[in-house]
PyMOL CGO cylinders between C-alpha atoms (Angstrom):
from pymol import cmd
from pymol.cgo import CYLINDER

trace = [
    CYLINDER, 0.00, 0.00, 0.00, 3.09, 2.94, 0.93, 0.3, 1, 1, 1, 1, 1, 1,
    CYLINDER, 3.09, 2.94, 0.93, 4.40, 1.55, -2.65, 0.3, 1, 1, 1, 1, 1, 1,
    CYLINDER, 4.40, 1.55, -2.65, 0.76, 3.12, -4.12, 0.3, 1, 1, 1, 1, 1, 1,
    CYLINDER, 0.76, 3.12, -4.12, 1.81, 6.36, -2.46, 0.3, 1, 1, 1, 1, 1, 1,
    CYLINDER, 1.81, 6.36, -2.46, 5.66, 6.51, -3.04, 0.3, 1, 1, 1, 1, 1, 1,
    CYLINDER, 5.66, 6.51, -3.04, 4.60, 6.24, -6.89, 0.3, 1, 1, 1, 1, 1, 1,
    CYLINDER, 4.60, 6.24, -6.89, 2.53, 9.12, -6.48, 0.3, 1, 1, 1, 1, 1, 1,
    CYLINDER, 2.53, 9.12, -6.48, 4.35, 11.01, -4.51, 0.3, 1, 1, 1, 1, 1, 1,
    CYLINDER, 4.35, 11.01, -4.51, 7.60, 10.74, -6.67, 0.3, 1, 1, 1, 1, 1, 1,
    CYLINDER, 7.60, 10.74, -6.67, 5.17, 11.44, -9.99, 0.3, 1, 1, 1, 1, 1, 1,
    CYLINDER, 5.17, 11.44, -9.99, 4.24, 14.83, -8.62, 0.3, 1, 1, 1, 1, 1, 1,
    CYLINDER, 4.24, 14.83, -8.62, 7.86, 15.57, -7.46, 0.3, 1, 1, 1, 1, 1, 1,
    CYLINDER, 7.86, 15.57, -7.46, 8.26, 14.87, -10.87, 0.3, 1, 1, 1, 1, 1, 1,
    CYLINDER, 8.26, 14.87, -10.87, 5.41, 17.08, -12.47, 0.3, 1, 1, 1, 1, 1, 1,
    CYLINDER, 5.41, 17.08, -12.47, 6.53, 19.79, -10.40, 0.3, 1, 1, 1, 1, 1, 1,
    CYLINDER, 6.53, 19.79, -10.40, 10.35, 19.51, -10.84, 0.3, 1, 1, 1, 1, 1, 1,
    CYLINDER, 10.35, 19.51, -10.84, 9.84, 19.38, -14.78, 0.3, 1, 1, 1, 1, 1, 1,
    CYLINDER, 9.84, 19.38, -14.78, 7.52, 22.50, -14.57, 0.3, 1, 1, 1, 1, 1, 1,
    CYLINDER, 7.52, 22.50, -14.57, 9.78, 24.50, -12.54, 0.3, 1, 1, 1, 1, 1, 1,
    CYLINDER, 9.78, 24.50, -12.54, 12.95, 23.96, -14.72, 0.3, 1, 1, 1, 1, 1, 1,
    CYLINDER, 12.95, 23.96, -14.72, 10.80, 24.43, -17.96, 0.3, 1, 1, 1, 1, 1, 1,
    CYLINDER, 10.80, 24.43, -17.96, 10.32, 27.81, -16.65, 0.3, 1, 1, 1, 1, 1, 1,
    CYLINDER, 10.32, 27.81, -16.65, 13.81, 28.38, -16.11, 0.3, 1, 1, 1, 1, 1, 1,
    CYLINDER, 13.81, 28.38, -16.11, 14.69, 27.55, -19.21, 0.3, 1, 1, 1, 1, 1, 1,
    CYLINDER, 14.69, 27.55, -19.21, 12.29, 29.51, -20.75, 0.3, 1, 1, 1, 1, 1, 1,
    CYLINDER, 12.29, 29.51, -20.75, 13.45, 32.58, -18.75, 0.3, 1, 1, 1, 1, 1, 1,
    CYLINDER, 13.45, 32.58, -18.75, 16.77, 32.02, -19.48, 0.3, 1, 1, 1, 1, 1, 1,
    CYLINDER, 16.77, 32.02, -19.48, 16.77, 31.45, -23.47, 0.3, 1, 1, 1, 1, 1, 1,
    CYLINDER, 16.77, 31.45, -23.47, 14.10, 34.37, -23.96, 0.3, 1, 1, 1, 1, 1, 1,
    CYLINDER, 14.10, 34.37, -23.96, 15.95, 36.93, -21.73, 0.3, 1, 1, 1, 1, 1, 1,
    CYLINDER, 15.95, 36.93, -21.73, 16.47, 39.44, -24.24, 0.3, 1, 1, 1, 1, 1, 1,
    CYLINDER, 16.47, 39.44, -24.24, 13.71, 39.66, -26.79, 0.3, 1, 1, 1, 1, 1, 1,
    CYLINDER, 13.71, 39.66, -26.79, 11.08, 41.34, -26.60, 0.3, 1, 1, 1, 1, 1, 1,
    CYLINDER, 11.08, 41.34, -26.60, 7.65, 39.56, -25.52, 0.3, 1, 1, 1, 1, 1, 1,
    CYLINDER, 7.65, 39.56, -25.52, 6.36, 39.18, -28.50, 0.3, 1, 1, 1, 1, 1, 1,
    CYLINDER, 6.36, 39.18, -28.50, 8.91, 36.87, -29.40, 0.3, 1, 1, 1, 1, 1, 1,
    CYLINDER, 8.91, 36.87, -29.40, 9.02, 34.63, -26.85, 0.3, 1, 1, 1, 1, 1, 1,
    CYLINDER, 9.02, 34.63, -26.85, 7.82, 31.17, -27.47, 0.3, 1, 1, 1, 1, 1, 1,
    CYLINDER, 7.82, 31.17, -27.47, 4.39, 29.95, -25.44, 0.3, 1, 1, 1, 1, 1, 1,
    CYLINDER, 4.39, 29.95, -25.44, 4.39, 26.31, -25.88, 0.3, 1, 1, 1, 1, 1, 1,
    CYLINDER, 4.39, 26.31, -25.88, 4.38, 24.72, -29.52, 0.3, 1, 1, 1, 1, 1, 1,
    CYLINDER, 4.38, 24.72, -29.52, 3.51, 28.46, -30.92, 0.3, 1, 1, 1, 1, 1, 1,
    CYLINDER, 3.51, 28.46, -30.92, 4.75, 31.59, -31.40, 0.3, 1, 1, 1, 1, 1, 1,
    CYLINDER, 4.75, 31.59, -31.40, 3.60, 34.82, -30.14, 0.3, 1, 1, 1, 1, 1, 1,
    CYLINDER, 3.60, 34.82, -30.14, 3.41, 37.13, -33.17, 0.3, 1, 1, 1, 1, 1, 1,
    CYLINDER, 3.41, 37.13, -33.17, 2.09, 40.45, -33.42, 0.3, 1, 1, 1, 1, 1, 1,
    CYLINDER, 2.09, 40.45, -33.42, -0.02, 39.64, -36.89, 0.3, 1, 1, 1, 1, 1, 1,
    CYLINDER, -0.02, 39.64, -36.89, -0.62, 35.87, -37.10, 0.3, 1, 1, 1, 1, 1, 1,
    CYLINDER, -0.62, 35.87, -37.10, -2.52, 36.37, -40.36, 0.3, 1, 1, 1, 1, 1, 1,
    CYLINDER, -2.52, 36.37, -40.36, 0.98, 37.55, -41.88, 0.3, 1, 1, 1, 1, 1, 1,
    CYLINDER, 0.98, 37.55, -41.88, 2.58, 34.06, -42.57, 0.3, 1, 1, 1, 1, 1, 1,
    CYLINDER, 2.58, 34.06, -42.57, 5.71, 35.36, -43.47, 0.3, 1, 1, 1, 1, 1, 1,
    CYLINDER, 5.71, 35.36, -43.47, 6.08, 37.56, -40.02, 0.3, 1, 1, 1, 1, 1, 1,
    CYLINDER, 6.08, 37.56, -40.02, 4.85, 34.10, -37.97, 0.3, 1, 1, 1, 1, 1, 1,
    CYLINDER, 4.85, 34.10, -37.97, 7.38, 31.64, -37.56, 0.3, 1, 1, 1, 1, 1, 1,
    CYLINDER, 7.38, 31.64, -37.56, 5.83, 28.15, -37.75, 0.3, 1, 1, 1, 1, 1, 1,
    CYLINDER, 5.83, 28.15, -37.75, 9.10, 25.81, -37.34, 0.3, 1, 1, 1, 1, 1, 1,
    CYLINDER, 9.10, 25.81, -37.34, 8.19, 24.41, -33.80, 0.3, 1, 1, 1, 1, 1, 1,
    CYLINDER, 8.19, 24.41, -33.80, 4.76, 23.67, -34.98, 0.3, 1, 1, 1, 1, 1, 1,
    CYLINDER, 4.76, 23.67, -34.98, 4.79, 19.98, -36.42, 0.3, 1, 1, 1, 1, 1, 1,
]
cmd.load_cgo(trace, "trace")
């Protein structure tokens, strides 16, 4: 039964651990550009997404 709750335990450690450094990351590669250009998960925020040639799609797959 502690097994049950070591698993989950370790899995949030985990969740939280991998959230924390993803933000680090993120603060650290984007530091400085302006906010427009910083990436928000698999997109990018552009000022004029109907422009394709301003919006940079390579992440998006």
């Amino acid at each position: 039964m502690r097994y049950i709750f070591y698993a989950i335990f370790f899995y949030l450690l985990y969740l939280l651990l991998r959230f924390f450094f993803s933000k680090l990351i993120n603060i650290y590669r984007y530091k400085g550009k302006p906010q427009n250009e910083k990436k928000s998960g698999r997109f990018y925020r552009k000022k004029d997404l109907n422009n394709i040639e301003e919006a940079d799609f390579e992440e998006i797959k």
